[in-house]
C-alpha positions as CSV (number, residue, x, y, z in Angstrom):
1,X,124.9,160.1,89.2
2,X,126.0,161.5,86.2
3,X,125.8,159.2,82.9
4,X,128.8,158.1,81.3
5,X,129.3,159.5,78.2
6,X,132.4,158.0,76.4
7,X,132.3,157.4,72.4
8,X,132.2,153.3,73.2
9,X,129.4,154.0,75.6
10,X,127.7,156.1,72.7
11,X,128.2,153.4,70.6
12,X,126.7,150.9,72.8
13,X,124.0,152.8,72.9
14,X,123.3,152.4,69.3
15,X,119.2,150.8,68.3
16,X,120.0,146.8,67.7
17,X,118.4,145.7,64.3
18,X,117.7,142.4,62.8
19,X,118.8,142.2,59.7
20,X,115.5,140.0,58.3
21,X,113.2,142.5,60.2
22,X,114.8,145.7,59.1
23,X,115.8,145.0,55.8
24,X,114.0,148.3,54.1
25,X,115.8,150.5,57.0
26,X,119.4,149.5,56.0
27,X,120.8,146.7,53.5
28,X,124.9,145.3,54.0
29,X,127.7,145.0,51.6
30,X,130.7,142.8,51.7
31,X,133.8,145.2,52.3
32,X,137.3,143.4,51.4
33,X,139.1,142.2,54.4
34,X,141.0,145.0,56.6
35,X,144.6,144.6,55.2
36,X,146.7,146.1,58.1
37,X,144.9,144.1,60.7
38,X,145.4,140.9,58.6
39,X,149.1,141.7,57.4
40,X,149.7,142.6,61.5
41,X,148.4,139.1,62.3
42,X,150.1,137.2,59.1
43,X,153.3,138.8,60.5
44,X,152.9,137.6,64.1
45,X,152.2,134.2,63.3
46,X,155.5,134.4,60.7
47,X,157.3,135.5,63.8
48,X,155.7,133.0,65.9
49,X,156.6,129.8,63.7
50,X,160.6,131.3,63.7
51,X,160.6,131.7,67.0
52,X,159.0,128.3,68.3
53,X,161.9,126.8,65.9
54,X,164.7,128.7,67.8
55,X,163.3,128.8,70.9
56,X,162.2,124.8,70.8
57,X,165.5,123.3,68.3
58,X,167.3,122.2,72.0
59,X,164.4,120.6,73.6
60,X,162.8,119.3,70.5
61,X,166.2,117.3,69.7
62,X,166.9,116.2,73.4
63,X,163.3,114.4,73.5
64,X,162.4,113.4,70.2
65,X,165.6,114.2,68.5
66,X,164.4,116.3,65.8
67,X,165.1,120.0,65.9
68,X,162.3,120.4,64.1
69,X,159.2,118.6,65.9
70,X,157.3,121.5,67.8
71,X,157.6,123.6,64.8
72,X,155.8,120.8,62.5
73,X,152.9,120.6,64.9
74,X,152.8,124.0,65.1
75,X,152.2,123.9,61.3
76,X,149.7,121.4,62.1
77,X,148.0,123.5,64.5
78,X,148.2,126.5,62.3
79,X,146.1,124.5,59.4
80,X,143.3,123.8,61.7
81,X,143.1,126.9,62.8
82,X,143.3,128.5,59.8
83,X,140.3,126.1,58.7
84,X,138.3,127.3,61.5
85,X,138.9,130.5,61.0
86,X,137.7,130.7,57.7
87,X,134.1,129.3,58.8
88,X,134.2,131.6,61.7
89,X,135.1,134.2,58.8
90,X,132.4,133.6,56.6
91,X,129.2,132.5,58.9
92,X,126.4,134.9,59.5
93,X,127.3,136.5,63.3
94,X,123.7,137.1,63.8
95,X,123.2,133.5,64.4
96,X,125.4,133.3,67.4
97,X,122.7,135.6,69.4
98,X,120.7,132.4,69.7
99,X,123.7,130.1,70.0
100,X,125.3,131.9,73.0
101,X,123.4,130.5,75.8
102,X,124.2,126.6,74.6
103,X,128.7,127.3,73.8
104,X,128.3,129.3,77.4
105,X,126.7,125.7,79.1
106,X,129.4,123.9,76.6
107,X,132.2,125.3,78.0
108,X,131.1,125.1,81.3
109,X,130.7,121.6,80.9
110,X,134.1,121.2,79.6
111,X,135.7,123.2,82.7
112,X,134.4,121.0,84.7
113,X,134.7,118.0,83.0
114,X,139.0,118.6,83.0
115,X,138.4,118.6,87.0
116,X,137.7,114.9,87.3
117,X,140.0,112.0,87.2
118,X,141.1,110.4,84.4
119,X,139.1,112.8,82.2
120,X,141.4,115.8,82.6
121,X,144.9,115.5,81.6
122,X,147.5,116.6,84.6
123,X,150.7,118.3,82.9
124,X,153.7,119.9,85.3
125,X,151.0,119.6,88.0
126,X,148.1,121.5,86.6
127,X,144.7,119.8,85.1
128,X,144.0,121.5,82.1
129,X,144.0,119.4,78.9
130,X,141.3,117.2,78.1
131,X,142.6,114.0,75.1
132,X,145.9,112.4,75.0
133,X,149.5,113.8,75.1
134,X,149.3,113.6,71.1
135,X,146.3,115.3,70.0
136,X,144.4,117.3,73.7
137,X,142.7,120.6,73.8
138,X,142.5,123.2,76.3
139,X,139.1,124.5,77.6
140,X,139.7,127.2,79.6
141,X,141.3,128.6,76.3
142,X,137.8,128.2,74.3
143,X,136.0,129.5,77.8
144,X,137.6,132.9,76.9
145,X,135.6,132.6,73.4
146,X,132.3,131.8,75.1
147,X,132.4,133.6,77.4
148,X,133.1,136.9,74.7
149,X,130.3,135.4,72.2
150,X,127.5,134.9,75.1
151,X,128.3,138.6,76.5
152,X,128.0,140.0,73.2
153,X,124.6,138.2,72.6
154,X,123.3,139.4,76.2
155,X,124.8,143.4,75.8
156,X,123.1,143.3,72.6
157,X,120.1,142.7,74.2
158,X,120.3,145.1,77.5
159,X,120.8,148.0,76.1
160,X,120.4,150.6,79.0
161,X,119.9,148.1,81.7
162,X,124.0,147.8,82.1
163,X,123.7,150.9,83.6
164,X,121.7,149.5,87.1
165,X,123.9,146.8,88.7
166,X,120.6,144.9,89.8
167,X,119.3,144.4,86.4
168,X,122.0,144.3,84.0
169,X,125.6,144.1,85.1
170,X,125.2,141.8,88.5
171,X,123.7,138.5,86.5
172,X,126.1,138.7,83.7
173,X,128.9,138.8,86.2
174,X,127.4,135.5,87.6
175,X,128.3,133.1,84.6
176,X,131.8,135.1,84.4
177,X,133.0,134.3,88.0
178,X,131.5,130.4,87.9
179,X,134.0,130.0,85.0
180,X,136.7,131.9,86.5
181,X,136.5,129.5,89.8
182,X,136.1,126.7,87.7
183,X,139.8,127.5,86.0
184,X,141.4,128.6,89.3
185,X,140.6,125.3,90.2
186,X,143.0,123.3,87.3
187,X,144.7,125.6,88.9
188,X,145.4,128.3,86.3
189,X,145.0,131.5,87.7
190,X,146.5,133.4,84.5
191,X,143.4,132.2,82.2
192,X,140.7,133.5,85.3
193,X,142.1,136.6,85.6
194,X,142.1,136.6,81.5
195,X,138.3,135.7,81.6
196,X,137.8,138.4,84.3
197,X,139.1,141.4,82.5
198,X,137.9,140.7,79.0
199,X,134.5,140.9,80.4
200,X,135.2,144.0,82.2
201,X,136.5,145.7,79.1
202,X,133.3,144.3,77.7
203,X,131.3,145.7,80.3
204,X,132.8,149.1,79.8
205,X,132.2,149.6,76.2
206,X,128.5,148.5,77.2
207,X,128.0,151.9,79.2
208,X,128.7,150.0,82.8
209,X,129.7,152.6,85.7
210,X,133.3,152.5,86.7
211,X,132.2,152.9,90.2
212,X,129.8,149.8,89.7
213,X,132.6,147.9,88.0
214,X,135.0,148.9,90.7
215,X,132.5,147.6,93.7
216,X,132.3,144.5,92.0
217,X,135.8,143.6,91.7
218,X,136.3,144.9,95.7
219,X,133.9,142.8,96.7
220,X,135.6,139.4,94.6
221,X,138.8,140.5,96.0
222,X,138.9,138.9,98.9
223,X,137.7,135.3,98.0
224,X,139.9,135.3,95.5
225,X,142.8,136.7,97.5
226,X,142.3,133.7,100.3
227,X,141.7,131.2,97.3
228,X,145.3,131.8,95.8
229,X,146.8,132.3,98.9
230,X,145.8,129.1,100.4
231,X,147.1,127.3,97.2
232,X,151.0,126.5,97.3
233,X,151.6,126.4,93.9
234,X,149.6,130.2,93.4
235,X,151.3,131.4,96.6
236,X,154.2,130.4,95.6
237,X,154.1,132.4,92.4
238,X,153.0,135.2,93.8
239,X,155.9,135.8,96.3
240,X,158.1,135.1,93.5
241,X,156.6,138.0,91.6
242,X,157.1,140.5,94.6
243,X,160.8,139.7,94.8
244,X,162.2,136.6,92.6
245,X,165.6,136.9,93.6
246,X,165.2,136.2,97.3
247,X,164.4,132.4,95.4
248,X,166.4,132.8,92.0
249,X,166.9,128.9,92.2
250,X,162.9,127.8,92.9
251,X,160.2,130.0,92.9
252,X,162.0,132.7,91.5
253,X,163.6,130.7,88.7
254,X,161.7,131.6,86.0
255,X,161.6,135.6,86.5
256,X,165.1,135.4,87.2
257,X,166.5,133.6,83.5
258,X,164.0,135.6,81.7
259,X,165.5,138.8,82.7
260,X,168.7,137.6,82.2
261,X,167.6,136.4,79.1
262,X,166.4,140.0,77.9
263,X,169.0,141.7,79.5
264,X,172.0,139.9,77.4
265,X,169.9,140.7,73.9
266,X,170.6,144.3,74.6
267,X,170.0,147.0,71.7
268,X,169.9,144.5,68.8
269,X,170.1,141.1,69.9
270,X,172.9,137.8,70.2
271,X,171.3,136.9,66.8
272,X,168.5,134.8,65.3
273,X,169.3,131.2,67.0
274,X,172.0,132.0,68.8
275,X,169.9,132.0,72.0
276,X,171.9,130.8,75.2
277,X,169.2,130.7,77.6
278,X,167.3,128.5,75.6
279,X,169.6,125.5,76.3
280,X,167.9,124.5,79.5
281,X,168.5,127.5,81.7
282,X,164.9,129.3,80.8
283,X,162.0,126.7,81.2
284,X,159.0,126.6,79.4
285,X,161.0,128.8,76.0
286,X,159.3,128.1,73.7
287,X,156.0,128.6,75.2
288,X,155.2,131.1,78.2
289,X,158.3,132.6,77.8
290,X,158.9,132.6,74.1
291,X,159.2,136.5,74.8
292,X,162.1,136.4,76.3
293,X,164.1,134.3,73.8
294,X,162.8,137.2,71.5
295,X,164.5,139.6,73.5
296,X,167.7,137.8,73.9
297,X,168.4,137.2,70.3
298,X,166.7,140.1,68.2
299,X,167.0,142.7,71.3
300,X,165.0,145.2,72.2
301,X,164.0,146.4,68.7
302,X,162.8,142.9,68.2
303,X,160.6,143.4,71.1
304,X,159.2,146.5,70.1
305,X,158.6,145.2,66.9
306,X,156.1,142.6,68.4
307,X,154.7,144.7,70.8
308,X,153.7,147.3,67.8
309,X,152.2,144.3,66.2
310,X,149.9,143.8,68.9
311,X,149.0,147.4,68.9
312,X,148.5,147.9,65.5
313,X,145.7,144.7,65.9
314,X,143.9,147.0,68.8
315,X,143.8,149.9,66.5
316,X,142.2,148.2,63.5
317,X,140.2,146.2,65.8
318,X,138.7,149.4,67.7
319,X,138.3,150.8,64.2
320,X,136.5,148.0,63.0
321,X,133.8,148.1,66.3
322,X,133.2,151.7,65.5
323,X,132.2,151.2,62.5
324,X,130.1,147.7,63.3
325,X,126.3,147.9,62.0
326,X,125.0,147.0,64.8
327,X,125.5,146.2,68.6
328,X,126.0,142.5,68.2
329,X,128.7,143.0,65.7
330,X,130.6,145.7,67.8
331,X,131.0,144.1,71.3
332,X,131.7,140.7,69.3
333,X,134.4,142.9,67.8
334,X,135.2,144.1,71.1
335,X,135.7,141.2,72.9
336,X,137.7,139.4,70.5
337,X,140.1,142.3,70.7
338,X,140.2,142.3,74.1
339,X,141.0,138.7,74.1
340,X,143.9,138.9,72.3
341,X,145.3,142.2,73.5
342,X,144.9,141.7,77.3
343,X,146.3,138.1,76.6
344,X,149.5,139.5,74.5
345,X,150.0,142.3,77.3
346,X,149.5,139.8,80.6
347,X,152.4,137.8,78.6
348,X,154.5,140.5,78.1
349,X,153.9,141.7,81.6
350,X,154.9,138.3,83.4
351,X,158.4,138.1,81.0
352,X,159.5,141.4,82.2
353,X,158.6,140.5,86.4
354,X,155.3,143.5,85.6
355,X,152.9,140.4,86.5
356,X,152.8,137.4,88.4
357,X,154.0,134.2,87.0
358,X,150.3,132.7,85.4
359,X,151.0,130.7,82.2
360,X,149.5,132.7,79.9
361,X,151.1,132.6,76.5
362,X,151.7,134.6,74.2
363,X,149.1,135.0,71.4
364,X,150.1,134.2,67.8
365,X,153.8,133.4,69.0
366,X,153.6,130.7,71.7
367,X,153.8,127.3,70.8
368,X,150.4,125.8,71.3
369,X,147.4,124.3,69.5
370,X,144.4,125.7,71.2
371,X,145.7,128.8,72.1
372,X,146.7,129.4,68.2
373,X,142.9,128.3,67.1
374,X,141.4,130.5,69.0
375,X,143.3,133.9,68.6
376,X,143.0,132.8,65.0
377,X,138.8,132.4,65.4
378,X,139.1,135.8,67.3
379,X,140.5,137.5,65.0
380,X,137.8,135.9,62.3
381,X,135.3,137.1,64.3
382,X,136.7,141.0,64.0
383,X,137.3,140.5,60.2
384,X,133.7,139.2,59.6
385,X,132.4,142.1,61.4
386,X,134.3,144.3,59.4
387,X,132.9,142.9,56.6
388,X,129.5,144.3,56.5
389,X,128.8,148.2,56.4
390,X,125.6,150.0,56.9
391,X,124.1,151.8,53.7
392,X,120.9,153.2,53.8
393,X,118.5,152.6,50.8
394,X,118.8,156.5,49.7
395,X,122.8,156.0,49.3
């Protein structure tokens, strides 16, 4: 077969080096943080805290009266993530090579400690949350972290070996589908999918075969196809996907008010609060389908703007793998793109009836606290990459 021979896969290809071993081979500076990517991301999460106060203001004051209470714990969340991100930011990446194996076992722990009873927190008829309503996390949000910190540690290591689907790609596949069954089983089939296809970008940029990748994912296909469609609530979304108005009043309800929800924003927008759907015609606004409330009150152009956002993040993320001095540090980069990007495009994809309904929020903008914290860590771990630069000694 002939070898793939695509710039990531010549980049994967790259000799790993310790930085302790190597030191007379190369020494690394601290560059200044990449200012598009952060100014893309300060920008999202400006838009984000606007928009969970429009989109929320209704709900918020019905419940708690207080137009104002998502938004504040929002603000909350946003100053522990921030706080985490900054560690994440500034800590050596080398040293999560050797901490990969024990966050991978800690967040399958976690997944399966939501499962049982009276540990894991049932919301709206899903078991995802671990805590109590006030202050709870999500795991299978931080399972999309380990899962992109434990693959970079093990592509670093392979090298060539991704190539043979014995060797290389088959057992890394194995602790990616145990943790994508253990969050099918909240049930919460947007977040498996998620961890699915961030490793398979992964995988990708490691040199894998598409023809390898593609035989794997035939041969999941059918358990997972009988697993969802032997669960009501899955099925049920599913069908509402294909066609939402033959249900517009039940399963179809939420594809049908978020189109009408873009649809009436038109070129420009209603206007910054002036939402209509947000007065309990479009569930879950201020979350899920936050998107849609964009598109109803700053239009289309609002929409684009966000979706521009999000690409400008790929671009300086890409850039900032290329240039990663070593393997580690590029499919850490990597990943933590790819778990923000596929994330923000899954979103975007259910809004507009593109996707099934999965519950996947949108990153940056949602209203959320663990979904926040770890987009924000992501995105630390692309910006401390981007920190270091490879110099030789002759320079």
């Amino acid at each position: 077969m002939i070898r793939q021979t695509s710039s990531a896969a010549r980049l994967a290809e790259r000799p790993r080096y310790d930085t302790r071993e190597h030191a007379s081979l190369r020494s690394y500076v601290s560059a200044p943080p990449d200012t598009l990517l952060f100014a893309a991301v300060a920008a999202l999460v400006g838009i984000g805290l606007v928009m969970i106060f429009s989109a929320s203001s209704a709900t918020a004051y019905s419940e708690h009266h207080d137009v104002a209470f998502y938004l504040k714990r929002q603000f909350m969340w946003l100053a522990a993530g921030l706080g985490c991100a900054y560690l994440a930011y500034r800590m050596d990446y080398h040293k999560l090579r050797r901490a990969a194996p024990y966050i991978l076992l800690g967040s399958i722990f976690t997944l399966l400690a939501v499962l049982v009873p009276h540990v894991g927190m049932v919301v709206n008829g899903a078991r995802r949350w671990i805590g109590v309503s006030a202050v709870s996390f999500q795991p299978s949000e931080f399972a999309k972290l380990a899962i992109v910190i434990y693959l970079a540690a093990m592509l670093a290591n392979r090298g060539d070996r991704i190539t043979s689907v014995a060797k290389g790609l088959f057992p890394l596949c194995i602790p990616v589908f145990l943790m994508a069954v253990l969050v099918l089983k909240e049930p919460d089939m947007g977040t498996a999918s998620l961890l699915i296809l961030i490793s398979f970008a992964m995988f990708f940029a490691a040199g894998a075969r598409l023809p390898h990748l593609a035989a794997i994912a035939l041969a999941t296909a059918p358990p997972a196809l009988v697993t969802i469609l032997t669960n009501q609530y899955q099925r049920a979304r599913v069908f509402a996907f294909i066609n939402p108005w033959r249900d517009p009043q039940n399963t179809g309800f939420h594809i049908v008010q978020s189109l009408l929800a873009l649809g009436s924003g038109g070129l420009m927008g209603v206007g910054l609060g002036a939402s209509r759907a947000k007065f309990f015609y479009l569930p879950e606004q201020y979350t899920d389908f936050i998107f849609s409330v964009i598109g109803e009150e700053l239009g289309l152009m609002g929409t684009i703007a966000v979706v521009v956002l999000f690409l400008v993040l790929a671009y300086r993320a890409v850039k900032i793998a290329i240039a990663a001095p070593d393997r580690m540090g590029f499919f850490l980069a990597t990943g933590s793109m790819a778990c923000i990007t596929i994330q923000a495009f899954i979103n975007i994809g259910v809004v507009t009836s593109s996707w099934p309904v999965t519950g996947v929020p949108l990153p940056f903008i949602s209203f959320g606290g663990s979904s926040l914290i770890v987009n924000l860590v992501a995105v630390a771990f692309i910006m401390n990459v981007g920190r270091h630069r490879r110099i030789s000694r002759a320079q």
